[in-house]
C-alpha positions in Angstrom: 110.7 118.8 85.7 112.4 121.7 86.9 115.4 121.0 89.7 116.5 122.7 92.5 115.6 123.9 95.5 112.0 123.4 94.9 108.9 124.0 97.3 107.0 120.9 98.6 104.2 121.8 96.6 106.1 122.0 93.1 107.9 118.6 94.5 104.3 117.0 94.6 103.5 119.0 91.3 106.7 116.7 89.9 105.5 113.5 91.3 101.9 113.7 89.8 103.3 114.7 86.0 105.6 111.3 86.5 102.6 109.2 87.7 99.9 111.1 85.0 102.9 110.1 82.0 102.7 106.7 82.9 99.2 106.3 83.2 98.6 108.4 80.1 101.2 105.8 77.9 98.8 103.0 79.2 95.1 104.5 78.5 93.1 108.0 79.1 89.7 107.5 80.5 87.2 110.0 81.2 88.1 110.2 85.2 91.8 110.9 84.1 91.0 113.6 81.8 88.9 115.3 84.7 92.0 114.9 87.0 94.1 116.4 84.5 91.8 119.4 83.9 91.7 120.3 87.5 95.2 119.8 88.0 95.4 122.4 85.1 93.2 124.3 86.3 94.5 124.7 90.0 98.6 125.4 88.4 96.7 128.3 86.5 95.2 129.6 90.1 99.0 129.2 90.9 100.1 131.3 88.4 97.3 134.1 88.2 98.3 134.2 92.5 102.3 134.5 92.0 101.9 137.0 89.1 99.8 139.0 91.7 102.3 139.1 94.1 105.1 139.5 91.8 103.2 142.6 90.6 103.1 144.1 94.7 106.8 144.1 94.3 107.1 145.8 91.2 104.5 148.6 92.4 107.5 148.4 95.5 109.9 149.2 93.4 108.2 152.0 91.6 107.2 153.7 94.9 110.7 153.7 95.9 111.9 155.6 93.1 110.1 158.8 94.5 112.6 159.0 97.6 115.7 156.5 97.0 117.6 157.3 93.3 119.4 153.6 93.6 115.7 152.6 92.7 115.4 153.9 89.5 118.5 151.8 87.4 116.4 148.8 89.3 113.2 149.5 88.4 114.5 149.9 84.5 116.1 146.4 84.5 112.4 145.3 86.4 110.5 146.6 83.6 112.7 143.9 81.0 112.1 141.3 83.2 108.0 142.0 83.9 107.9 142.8 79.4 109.9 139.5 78.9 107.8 137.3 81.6 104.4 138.8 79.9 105.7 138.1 76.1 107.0 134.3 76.8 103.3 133.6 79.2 101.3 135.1 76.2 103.0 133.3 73.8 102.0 129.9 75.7 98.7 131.1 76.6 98.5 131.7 72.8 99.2 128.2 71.7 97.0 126.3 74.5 94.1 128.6 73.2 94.5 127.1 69.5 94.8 123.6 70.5 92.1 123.9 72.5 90.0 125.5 70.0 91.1 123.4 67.3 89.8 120.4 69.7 86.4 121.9 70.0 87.3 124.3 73.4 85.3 122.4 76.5 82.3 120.6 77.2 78.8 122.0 78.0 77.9 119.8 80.5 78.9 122.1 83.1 82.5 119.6 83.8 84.7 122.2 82.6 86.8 119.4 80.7 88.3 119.6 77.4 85.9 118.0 74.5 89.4 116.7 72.8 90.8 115.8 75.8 91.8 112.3 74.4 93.2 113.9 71.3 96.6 112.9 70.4 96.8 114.0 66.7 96.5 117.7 67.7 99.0 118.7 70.0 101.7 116.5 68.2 101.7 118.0 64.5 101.8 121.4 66.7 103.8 121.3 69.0 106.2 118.2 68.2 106.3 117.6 63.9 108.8 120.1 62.7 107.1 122.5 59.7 109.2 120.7 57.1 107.4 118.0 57.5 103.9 119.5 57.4 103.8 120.5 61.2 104.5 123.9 63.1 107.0 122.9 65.5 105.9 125.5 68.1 107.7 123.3 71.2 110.5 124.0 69.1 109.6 127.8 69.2 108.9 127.5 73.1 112.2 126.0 74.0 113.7 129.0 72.1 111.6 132.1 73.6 112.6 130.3 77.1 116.5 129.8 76.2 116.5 133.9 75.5 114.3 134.2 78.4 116.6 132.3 80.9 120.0 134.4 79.5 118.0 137.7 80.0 117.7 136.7 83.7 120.9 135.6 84.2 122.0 138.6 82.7 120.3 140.3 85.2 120.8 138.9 88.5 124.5 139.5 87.6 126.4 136.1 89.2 124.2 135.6 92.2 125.2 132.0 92.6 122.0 130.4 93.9 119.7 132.2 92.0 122.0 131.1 88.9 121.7 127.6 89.7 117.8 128.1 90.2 117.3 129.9 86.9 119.5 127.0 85.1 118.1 124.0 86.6 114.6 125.6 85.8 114.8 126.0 82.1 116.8 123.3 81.2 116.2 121.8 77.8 119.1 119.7 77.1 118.3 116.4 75.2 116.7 113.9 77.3 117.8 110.1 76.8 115.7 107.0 77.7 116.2 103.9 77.5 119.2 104.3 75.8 117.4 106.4 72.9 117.9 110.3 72.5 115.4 112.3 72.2 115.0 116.5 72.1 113.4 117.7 74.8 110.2 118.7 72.7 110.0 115.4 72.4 110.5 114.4 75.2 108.0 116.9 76.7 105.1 116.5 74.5 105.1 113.3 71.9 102.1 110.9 72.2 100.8 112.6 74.8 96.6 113.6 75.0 95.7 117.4 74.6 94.5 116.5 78.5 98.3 115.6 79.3 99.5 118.9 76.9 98.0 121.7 78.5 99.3 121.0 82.0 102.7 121.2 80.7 102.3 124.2 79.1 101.0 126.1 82.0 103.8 124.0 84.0 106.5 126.6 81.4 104.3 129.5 82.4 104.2 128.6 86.2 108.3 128.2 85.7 108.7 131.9 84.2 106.6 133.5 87.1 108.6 131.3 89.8 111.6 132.8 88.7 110.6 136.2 87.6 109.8 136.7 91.1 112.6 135.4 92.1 114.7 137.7 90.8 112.7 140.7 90.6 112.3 140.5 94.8 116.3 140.0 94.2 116.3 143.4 92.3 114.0 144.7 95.3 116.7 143.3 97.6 119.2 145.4 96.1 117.7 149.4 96.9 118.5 149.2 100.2 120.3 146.6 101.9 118.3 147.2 105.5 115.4 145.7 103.3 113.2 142.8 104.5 114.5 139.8 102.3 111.5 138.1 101.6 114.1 134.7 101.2 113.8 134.8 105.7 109.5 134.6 105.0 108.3 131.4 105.1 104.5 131.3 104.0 102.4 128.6 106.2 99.1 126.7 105.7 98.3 124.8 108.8 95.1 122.4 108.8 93.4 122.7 112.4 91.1 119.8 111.3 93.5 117.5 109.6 93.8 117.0 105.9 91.6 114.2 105.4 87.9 115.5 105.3 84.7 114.1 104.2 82.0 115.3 101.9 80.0 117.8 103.5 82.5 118.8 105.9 84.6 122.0 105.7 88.8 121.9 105.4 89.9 124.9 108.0 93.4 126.3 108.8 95.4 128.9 110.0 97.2 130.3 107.2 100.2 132.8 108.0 104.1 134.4 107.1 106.4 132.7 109.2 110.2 134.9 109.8 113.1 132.8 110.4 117.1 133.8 110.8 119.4 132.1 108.1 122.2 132.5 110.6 120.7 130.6 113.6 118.3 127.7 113.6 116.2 126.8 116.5 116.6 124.1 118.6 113.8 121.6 119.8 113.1 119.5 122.6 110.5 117.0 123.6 110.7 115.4 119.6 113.5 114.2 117.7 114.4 116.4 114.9 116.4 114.9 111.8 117.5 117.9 110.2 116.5 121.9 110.3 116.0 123.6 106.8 115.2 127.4 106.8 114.1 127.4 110.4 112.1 124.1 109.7 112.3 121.5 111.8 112.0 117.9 109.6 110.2 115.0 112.1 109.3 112.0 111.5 107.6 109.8 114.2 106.7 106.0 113.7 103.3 105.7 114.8 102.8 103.0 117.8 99.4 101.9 119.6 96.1 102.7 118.3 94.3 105.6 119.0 95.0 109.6 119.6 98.1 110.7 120.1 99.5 114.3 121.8 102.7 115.6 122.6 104.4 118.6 123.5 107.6 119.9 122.2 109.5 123.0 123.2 111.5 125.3 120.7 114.0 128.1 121.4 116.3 130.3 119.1 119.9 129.9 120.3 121.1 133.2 122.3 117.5 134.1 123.3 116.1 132.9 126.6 112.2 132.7 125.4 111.1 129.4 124.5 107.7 128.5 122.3 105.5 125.6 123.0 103.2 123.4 120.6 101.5 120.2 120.6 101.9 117.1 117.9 98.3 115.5 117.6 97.8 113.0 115.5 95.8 109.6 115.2 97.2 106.2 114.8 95.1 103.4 113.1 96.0 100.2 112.2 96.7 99.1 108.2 93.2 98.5 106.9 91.3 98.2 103.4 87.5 97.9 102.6 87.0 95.7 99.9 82.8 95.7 99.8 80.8 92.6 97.5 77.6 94.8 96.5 75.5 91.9 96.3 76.3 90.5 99.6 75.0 93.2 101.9 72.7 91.3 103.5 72.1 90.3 106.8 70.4 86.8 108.3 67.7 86.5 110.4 67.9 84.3 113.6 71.6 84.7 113.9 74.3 87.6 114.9 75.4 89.6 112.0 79.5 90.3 112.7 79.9 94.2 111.4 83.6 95.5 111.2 82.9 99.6 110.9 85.4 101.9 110.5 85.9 105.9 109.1 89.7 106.4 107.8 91.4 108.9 110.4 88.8 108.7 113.0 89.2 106.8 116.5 87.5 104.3 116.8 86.1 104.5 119.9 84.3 108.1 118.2 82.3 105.9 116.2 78.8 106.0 117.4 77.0 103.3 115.6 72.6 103.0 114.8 70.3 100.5 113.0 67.8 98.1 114.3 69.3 95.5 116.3 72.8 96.9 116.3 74.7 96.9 119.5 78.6 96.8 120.2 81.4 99.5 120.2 84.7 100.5 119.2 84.1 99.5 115.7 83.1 96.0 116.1 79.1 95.3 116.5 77.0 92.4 115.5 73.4 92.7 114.0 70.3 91.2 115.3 67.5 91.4 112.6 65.3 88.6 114.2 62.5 90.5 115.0 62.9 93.3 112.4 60.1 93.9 109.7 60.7 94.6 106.2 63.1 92.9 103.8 66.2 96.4 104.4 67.2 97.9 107.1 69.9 100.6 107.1 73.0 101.2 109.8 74.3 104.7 110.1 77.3 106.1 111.2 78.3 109.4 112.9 82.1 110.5 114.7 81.2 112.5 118.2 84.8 114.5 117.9 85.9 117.8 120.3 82.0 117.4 121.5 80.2 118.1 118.2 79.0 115.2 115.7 79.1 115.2 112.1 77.5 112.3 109.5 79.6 109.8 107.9 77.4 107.8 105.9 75.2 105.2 106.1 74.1 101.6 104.3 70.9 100.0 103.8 71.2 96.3 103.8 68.6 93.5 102.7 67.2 91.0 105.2 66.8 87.4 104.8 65.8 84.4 106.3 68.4 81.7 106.5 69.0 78.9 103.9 67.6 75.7 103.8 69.5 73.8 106.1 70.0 69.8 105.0 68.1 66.9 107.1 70.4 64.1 107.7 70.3 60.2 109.3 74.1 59.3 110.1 75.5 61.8 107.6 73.3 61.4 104.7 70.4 62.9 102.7 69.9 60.3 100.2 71.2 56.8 99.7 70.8 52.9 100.9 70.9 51.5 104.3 69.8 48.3 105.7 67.0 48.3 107.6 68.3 47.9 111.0 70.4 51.0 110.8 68.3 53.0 109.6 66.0 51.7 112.3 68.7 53.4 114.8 69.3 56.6 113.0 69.0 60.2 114.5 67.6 62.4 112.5 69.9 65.4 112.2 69.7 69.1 110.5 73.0 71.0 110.1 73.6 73.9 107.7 76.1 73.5 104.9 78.2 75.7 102.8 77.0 78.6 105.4 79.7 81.3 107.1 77.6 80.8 110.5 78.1 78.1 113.1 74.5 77.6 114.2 74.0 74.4 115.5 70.3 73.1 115.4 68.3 70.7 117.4 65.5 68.8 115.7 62.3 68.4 117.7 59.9 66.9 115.5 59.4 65.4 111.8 57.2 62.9 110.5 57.9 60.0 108.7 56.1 57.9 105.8 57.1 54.3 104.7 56.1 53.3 101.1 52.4 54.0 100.8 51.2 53.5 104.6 50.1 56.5 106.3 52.6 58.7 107.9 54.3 58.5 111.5 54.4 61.7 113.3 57.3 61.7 115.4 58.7 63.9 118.7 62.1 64.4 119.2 65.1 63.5 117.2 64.5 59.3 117.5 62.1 56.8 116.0 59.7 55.5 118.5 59.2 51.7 119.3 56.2 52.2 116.1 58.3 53.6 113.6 61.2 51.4 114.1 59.1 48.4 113.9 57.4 49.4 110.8 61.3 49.9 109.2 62.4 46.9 110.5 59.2 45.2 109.2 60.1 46.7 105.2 61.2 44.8 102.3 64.7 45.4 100.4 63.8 48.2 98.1 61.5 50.3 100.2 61.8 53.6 100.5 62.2 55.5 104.1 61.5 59.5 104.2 61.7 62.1 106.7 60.0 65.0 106.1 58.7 68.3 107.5 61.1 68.3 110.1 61.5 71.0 113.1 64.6 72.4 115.1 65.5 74.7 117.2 68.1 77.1 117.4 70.2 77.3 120.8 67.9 80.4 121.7 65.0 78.3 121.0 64.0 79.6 117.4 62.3 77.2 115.5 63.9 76.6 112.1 61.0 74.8 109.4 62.7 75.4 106.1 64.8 71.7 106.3 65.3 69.7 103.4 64.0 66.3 103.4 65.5 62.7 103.8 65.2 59.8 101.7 66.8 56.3 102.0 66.2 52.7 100.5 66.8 49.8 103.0 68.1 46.9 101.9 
């Protein structure tokens, strides 16, 4: 990875190739190759959008000759640099092109993804196997057209000191060691890796050469006239006015702009504490506290003017959370309240604005009532009400069910033996077992049948002065069952599906 002073962007670039490697040594699945290919993709946008605006500074350059003569010894050494930059980029462009068609170029299925993305072969006998060994060695070849490449620019930019230590730390290709093993940095760069994990590297080299072409060609530009704008005091600014996290759907907006800032005099905030300033950027970093929205208001002044600028900090603070969703357990119970935790990552919860049949609650935590909903689904959607317009965020359909069979019991138990005189005294009970509610039921009614006599119907949740009798009155062996027994739930639901009880007296 090149060093340096590198751009946030080309930090994150770095970050991503170390994390890709890794998970590229373990496997490459379909979803990595697409991440790959877009990465690849958006590095080329990168380069197609700095060779553009390197090329505005050569046309600079040119147009100066016509009134300034200091231009035209500058625009000569330009010209090497813009022939050199096109001959190295051409050269790479060249080799991705055969080892892409030599993969069989990129799927039709409109993806855009390489059909040999998961080729390993390939890209090592061309890039890393040396030709005496029956490869072509063109990393080899690379590594040499960007060593030339490097010393013409140095040769250039004639000791500048930090554009030296730029263009050095940029191609570097010394031998790389790991883990106690040297390796060359062909190698190093390209061995074992997928055509998916090659081509981003290579448009990485070609990324590197129009970094530091323009680098030193706005240099060269620098040097015509010293009154000059130095395009090193330009800062260029994307600033999200909707956040960065956005859903599908919704559009990603920002204010996008050339910020000028003084080498020589660094602004000074208040209202924020600021750990360090680095060309003109002030570097915060605020722990977030509470739960909810946050705003505050910072001032900023440049030291000898009296003006002062203002702007807000917004941002949202939401406690550590993580959905972890069972997809066969979205289902709700009739005659009971439903908990539902809801939550949309970066929104407020109090923006939530919740619907479904027999959904009530707020600030992300509701319960569900689906007693006296029809239908085996119903479906909860979610909205966010934010700055006074509402946009979708999804929704879920879940399945509806009755609740389980809860278990009839007489002093704890189902089944079993009892003597006759206890179970004379029992009352009959009906709990629910092994279920994540705490619904408590009342039996009202069940009936009863002793051996082969006819059946007691029974009130209530005791034996009458009949039944007890008739229990009492059975001989060791006999068999005692409740059956079709009734509760109630503390609403007053009546709950039917209860599992029977049998006991033998003794």
């Amino acid at each position: 990875m090149a060093g340096g002073i590198l751009t946030p962007r080309q930090k994150m670039i770095n970050m991503m190739y170390l994390v890709l490697t890794a998970m590229l040594a373990l496997n490459v699945s379909k979803d990595i190759i697409k991440v790959l290919t877009k990465l690849d993709q958006g590095m080329s946008e990168s380069v197609t959008t700095m060779t553009k605006g390197t090329e505005v500074i050569y046309s600079a350059i040119t147009n100066a000759m016509k009134d300034n003569p200091r231009a035209i010894p500058v625009n000569e050494r330009a010209q090497r640099i813009k022939s050199s930059s096109d001959e190295v980029v051409n050269y790479i462009a060249e080799i991705k092109k055969h080892l892409i068609d030599a993969t069989g170029g990129y799927n039709d299925d409109g993806s855009n993804t390489l059909a040999g993305g998961d080729n390993r072969d390939v890209g090592e006998e061309y890039l890393v196997v040396d030709k005496a060994v029956g490869g072509e060695g063109k990393a080899k070849e690379v590594k040499e057209k960007l060593i030339k490449y490097r010393e013409l620019l140095l040769k250039e930019i004639k000791g500048d000191a930090a554009l030296t230590a730029i263009i050095q730390s940029t191609f570097n290709f010394e031998d790389v060691t790991e883990e106690g093993t040297k390796m060359s940095w062909e190698k190093a760069t390209f061995s074992e890796l997928p055509l998916a994990g090659v081509i981003p590297f290579l448009t990485d080299l070609q990324s590197r050469v129009r970094r530091t072409e323009s680098k030193v060609v706005d240099h060269l530009h620098g040097q015509i006239d010293a009154q000059a704008l130095k395009f090193d005091n330009v800062r260029a600014v994307v600033m999200p006015t909707n956040g960065t996290y956005i859903q599908q759907g919704d559009n990603y907006t920002a204010d996008v702009f050339l910020a000028a800032y003084d080498n020589s005099r660094n602004p000074q905030f208040s209202g924020v504490s600021v750990s360090k300033v680095e060309d003109g950027i002030g570097k915060i970093s605020i722990t977030g506290t509470g739960n909810g929205e946050v705003k505050r208001m910072i001032t900023i002044s440049i030291p000898g003017s009296d003006k002062t600028y203002q702007a807000e900090i917004k941002y949202t603070v939401a406690p550590p959370s993580v959905v972890i969703s069972p997809t066969k357990m979205n289902v709700f119970y009739r005659l009971v309240e439903n908990p539902v935790e809801i939550s949309v990552p970066g929104v407020n919860p109090k923006n939530l604005r919740v619907s479904g049949p027999g959904v009530s609650g707020s600030n992300g935590n509701y319960v569900v009532d689906v007693t006296k909903v029809e239908g085996k689904t119903m479906t909860i959607s979610v909205s966010v009400e934010e700055s006074g317009k509402t946009r979708n965020a999804g929704k879920r359909e879940f399945r509806i069910k009755g609740l389980p069979q809860a278990a009839g019991m007489a002093f704890k138990k189902s089944t079993g033996v009892m003597s006759a005189s206890a179970m004379s005294k029992a009352i009959i009970e009906a709990a629910y077992e092994d279920f994540p509610f705490d619904l408590p039921l009342q039996v009202v009614s069940f009936e009863v049948k002793l051996n082969s006599q006819a059946p007691y119907q029974v009130r209530g949740a005791n034996f009458d002065s009949n039944v007890k009798a008739a229990i009492l009155a059975l001989k060791p062996g006999a068999t005692v069952t409740v059956r079709k027994i009734i509760a109630t739930t503390p609403k007053g639901a009546r709950v039917t599906n209860i599992s029977p009880i049998s006991i033998d007296v003794q």
